[in-house]
C-alpha positions as CSV (number, residue, x, y, z in Angstrom):
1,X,-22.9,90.1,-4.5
2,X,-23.2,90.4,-8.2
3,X,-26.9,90.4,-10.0
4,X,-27.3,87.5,-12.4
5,X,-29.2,87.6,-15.9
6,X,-31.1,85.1,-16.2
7,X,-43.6,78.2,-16.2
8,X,-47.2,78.7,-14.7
9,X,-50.3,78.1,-12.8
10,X,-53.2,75.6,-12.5
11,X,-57.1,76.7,-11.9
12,X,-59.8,74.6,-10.5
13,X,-62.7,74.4,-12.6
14,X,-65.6,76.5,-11.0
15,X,-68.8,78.1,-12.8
16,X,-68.6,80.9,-14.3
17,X,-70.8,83.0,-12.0
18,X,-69.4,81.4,-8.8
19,X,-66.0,82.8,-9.8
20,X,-67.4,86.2,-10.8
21,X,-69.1,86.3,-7.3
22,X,-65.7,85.6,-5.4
23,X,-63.7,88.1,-7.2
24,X,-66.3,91.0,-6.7
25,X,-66.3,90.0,-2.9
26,X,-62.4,89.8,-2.5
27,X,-62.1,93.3,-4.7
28,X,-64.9,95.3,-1.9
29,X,-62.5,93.7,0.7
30,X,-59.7,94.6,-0.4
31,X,-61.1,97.9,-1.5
32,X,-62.3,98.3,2.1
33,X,-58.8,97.3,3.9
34,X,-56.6,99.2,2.0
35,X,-58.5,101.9,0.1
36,X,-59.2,102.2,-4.1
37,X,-55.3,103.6,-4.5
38,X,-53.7,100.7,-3.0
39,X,-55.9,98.2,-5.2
40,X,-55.6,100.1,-8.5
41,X,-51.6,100.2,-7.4
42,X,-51.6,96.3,-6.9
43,X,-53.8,95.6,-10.5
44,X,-51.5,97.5,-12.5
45,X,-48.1,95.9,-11.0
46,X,-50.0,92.6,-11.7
47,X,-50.7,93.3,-15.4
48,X,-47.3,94.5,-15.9
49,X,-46.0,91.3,-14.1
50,X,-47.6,89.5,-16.9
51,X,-45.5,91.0,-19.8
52,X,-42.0,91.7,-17.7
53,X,-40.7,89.5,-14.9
54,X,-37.1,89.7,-13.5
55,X,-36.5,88.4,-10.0
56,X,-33.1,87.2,-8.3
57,X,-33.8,85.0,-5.4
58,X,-30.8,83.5,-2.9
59,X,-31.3,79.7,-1.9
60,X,-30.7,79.1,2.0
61,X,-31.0,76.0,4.1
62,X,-31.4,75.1,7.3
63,X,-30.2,71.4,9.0
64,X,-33.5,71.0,11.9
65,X,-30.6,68.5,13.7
66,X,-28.2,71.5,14.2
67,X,-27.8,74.3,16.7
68,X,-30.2,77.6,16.7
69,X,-31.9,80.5,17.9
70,X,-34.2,79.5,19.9
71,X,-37.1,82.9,20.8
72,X,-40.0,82.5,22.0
73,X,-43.5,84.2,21.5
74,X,-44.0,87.0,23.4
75,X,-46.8,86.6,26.5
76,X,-50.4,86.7,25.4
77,X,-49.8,85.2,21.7
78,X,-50.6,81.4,21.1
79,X,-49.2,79.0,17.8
80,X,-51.1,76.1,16.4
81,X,-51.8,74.0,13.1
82,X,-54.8,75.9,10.9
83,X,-57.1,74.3,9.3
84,X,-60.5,75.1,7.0
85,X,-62.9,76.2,10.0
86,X,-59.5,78.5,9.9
87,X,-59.7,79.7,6.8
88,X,-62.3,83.1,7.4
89,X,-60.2,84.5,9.8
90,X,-57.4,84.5,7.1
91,X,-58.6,87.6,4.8
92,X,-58.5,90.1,7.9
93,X,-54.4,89.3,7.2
94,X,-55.2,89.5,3.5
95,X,-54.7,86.3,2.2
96,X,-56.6,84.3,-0.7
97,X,-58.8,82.6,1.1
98,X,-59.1,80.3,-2.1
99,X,-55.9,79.8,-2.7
100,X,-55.7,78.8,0.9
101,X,-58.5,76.3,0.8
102,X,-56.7,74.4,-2.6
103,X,-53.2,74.3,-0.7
104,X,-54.9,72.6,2.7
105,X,-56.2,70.0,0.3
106,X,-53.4,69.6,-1.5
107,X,-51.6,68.9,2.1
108,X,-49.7,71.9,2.8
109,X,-49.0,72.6,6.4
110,X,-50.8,76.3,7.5
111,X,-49.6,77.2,11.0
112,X,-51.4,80.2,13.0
113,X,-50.5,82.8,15.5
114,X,-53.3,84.0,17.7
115,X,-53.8,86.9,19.6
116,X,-56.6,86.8,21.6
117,X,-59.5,85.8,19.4
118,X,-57.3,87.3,16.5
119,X,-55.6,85.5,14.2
120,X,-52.4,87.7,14.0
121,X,-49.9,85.8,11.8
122,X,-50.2,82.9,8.9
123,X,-47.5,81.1,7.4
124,X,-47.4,77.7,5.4
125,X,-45.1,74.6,5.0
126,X,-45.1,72.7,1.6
127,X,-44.1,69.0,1.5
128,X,-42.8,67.3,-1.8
129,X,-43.0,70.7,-3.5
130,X,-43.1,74.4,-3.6
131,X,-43.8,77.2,-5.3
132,X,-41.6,79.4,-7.1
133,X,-42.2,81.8,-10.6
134,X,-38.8,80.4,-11.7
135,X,-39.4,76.7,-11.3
136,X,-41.0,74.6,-14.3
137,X,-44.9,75.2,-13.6
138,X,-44.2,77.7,-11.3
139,X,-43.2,74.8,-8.6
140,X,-39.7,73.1,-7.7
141,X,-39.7,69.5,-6.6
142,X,-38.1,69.2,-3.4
143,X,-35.7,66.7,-2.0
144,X,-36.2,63.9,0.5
145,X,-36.4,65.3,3.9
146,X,-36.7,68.5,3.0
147,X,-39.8,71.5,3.3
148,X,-40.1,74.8,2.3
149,X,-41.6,77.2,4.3
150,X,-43.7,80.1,2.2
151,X,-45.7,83.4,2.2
152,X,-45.4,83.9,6.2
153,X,-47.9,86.5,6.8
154,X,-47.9,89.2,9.9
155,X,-50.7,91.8,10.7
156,X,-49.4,95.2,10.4
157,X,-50.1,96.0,13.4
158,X,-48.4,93.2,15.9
159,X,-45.2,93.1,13.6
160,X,-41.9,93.8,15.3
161,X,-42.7,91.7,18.4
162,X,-40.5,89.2,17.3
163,X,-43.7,86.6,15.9
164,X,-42.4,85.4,12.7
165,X,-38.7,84.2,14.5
166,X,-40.6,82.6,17.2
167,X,-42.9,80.7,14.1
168,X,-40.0,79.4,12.6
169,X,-38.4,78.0,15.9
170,X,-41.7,76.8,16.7
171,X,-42.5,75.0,13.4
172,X,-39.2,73.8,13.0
173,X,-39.1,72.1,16.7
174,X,-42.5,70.4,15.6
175,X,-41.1,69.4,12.2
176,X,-37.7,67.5,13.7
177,X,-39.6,65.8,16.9
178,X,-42.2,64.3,14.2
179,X,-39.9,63.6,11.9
180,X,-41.4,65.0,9.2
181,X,-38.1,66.8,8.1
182,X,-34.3,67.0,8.4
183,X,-34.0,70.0,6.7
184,X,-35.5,73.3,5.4
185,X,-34.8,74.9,2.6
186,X,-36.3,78.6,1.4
187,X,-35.4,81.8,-0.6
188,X,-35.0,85.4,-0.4
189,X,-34.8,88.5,-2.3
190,X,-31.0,89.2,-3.5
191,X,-31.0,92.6,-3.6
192,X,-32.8,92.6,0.6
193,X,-30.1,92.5,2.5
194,X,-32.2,93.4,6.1
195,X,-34.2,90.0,5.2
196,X,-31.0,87.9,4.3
197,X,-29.3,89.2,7.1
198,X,-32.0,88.0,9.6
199,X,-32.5,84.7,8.3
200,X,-29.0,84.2,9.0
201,X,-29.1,85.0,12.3
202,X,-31.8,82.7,12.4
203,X,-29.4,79.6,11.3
204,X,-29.8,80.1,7.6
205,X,-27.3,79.5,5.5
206,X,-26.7,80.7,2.0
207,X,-25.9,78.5,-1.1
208,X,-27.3,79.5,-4.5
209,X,-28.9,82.5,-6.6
210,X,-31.2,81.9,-8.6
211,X,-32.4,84.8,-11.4
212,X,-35.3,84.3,-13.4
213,X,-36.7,86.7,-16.1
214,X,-39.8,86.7,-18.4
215,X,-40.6,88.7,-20.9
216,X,-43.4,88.2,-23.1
217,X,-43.6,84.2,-23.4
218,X,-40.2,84.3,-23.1
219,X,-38.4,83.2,-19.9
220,X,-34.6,82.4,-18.7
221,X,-33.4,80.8,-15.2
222,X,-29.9,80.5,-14.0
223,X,-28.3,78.9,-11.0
224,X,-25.3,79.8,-9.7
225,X,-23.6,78.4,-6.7
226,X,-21.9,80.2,-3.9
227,X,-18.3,80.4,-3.8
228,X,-16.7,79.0,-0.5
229,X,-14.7,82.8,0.2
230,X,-19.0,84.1,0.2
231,X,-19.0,83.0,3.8
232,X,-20.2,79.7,5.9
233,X,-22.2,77.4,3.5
234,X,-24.8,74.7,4.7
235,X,-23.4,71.3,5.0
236,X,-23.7,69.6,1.5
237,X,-24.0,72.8,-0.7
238,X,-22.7,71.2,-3.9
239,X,-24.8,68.6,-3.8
240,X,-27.8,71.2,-2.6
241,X,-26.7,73.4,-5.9
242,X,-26.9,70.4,-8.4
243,X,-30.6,69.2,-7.1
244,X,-31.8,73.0,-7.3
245,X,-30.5,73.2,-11.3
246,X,-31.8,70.3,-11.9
247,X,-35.2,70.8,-10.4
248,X,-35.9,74.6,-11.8
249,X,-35.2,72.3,-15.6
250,X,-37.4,69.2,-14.6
């Protein structure tokens, strides 16, 4: 598949020293999970992320009323809804504990794996909307019916057991006997063909790309649909295509 050529963030308002506090705790954690080089790596890729950004993203969706994988998790590992008195055990997996806070209040869905005591796996669902640097305010609005599962999170060391497959089965069974969705909708990286090629042996199917690049305060997004000869597309893919153009210009 060809590359294509081709908005941004709110902050709570929070005193000064409060927010000077946080960040020197998160850096000493960070510092102390994945060593000075590792940090130092990340704070540079951030500041250049600022100036330059070119991403290429494929669109995939998922009907919750159709036929899929169905894996389980393996023996010993337990899945529930998170909540704040949650939210501690998330920075052992490195999340922003923050960030995560703002996103239960705004409504978001944050589903957990546990291992023992351990909280081994994180993963969110947004409703309504959901994050994406290409979208207008970094955040596309999402159709009726539809959810977005995001930044699904696995410890180092319990990944390749099979976790984040069994989340999605699990999640999605919970979303279609509530009825708080028909369908899920979600991205990948273009150019990661091992991660495409699992999500469609998941169910996924594949219907737009969508590149976004930003240089300076300069930015560009294009949408381009998915030829029928690419392979199976999800039921509705035109129409699927048209609400994810319009949405990344709203």
């Amino acid at each position: 598949m060809r590359p294509c050529r081709p908005r941004t963030s709110v902050r709570g308002t929070r005193s000064y020293a409060a927010g000077v506090t946080d960040t020197r705790a998160r850096l000493l954690r960070a510092v102390h999970r994945d060593g000075v080089h590792r940090v130092l790596k990340r704070a540079a890729a951030a500041a250049l992320s600022r100036l330059y950004v070119r991403e290429s993203h494929v669109w995939i969706a998922l009907r919750l009323d159709e036929e899929r994988p169905r894996p389980s998790l393996p023996e010993g590992y337990v899945m529930s809804r998170g909540g704040v008195a949650n939210l501690p055990a998330l920075d052992g997996l490195g999340v922003d504990v923050q960030q995560a806070a703002q996103r239960l209040a705004d409504g978001t869905e944050l589903w957990l794996i546990w291992h023992s005591r351990d909280v081994v796996y994180s993963g969110w669902v947004f409703h309504g909307s959901a994050p994406t640097i290409a979208g207008p305010h970094g955040r596309v609005r999402l159709p009726p019916g539809s959810v977005n599962p995001e930044d699904m999170v696995t410890s180092p060391a319990h990944q390749g057991r099979g976790l984040a497959s069994a989340a999605y089965r699990l999640i999605f069974d919970d979303l279609q006997r509530t009825g708080r969705a028909n369908q899920v909708l979600g991205k990948v990286p273009l150019d990661n063909t091992a991660n495409r090629r699992a999500v469609q042996k998941a169910g996924w199917l594949e219907f737009a790309v969508v590149c976004f690049t930003r240089l300076g305060p300069w930015s560009r997004t294009t949408v381009r649909a998915l030829p029928a000869e690419h392979g199976p597309l999800p039921p509705g893919a035109a129409e699927l295509t048209s609400w994810l153009t319009a949405a990344m210009r709203a």
